[in-house]
C-alpha positions in Angstrom: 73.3 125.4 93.1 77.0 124.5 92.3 78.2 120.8 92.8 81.5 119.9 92.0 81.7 117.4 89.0 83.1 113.4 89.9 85.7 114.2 87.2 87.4 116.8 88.6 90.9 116.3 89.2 90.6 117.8 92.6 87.5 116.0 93.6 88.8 112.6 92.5 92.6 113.3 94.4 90.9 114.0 97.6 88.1 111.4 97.1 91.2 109.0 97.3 94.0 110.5 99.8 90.9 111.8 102.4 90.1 108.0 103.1 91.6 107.6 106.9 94.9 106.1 107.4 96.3 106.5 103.9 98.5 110.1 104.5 99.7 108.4 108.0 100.9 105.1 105.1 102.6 107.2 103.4 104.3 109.3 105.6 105.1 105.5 107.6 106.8 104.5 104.9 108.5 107.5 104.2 109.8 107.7 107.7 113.2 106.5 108.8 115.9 105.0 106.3 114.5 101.9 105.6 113.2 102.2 101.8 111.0 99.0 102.0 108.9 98.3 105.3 107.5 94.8 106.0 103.2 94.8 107.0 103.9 94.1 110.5 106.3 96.8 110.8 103.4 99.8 109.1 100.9 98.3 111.5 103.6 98.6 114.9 103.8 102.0 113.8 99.7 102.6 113.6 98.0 100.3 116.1 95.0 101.8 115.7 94.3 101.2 112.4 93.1 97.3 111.4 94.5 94.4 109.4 91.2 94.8 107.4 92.1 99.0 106.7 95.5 98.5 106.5 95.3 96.0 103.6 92.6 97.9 102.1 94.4 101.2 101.9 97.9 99.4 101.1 96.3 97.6 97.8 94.4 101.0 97.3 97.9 102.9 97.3 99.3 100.1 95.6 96.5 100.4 92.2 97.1 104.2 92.5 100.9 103.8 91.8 101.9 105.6 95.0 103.3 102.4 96.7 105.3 99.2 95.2 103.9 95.9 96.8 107.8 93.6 96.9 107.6 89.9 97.5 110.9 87.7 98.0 109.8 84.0 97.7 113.2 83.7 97.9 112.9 82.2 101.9 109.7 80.9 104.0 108.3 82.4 104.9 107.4 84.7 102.2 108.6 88.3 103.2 106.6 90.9 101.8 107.8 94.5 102.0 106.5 97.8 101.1 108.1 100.7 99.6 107.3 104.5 98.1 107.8 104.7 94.0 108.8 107.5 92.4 105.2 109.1 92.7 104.8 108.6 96.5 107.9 110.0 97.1 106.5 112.9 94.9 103.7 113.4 97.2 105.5 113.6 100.4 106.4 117.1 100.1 102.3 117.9 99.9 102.5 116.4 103.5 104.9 118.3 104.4 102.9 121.8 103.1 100.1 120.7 105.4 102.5 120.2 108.0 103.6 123.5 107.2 100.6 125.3 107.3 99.4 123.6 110.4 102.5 124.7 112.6 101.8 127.9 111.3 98.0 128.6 111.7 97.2 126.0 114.4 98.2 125.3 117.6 101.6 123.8 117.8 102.1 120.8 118.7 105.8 120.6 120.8 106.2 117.2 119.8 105.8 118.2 115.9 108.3 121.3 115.3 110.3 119.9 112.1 108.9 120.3 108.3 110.3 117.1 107.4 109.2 113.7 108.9 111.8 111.3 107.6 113.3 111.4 110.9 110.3 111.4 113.2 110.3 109.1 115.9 106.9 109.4 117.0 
């Protein structure tokens, strides 16, 4: 019997983007032309996720490198804003192949015709 070894690349990638909520982060973040988004604003966008997950999976995507956490202390109250870094922005075109491949080989959804999903409203 095969298992696949903890050490694999593959295994440990998907061990870490599978977790729920953190492709929908991402792609949030990605969305629109703002380059930094504040908390509130990520968690307008996904009400169903919680403050608990969604501070979770931000300090996860944070540790991984993907996001960059940005506090001003300059004004109170503190603002704290969230951005892609060079290796989220990276990732965003794997998004967009599952995207892809989903139009392609799964129902359509009507709402969801464009590849890319900087300017999705939805």
């Amino acid at each position: 019997m095969y298992t696949m070894d903890e050490n694999c690349t593959v295994y440990k990638t998907m061990d870490f983007i599978s977790k729920k909520w953190t492709l929908l982060i991402l792609l949030e973040l990605y969305k629109g032309g703002k380059k930094r988004k504040r908390y509130t604003e990520i968690k307008n966008k996904l009400q169903d996720v919680t403050p608990k997950v969604l501070s979770e999976r931000l300090k996860e995507l944070e540790s991984e490198g993907l996001i960059i956490r940005n506090i001003d202390t300059s004004q109170f109250p503190v603002k704290v804003e969230y951005g892609l870094t060079e290796s989220g922005l990276d990732f965003i075109p794997v998004i967009s192949m599952m995207k892809s491949w989903a139009l392609k080989w799964k129902p359509h959804n009507r709402l969801c015709e464009s590849v890319d999903c900087r300017n999705c409203e939805l």
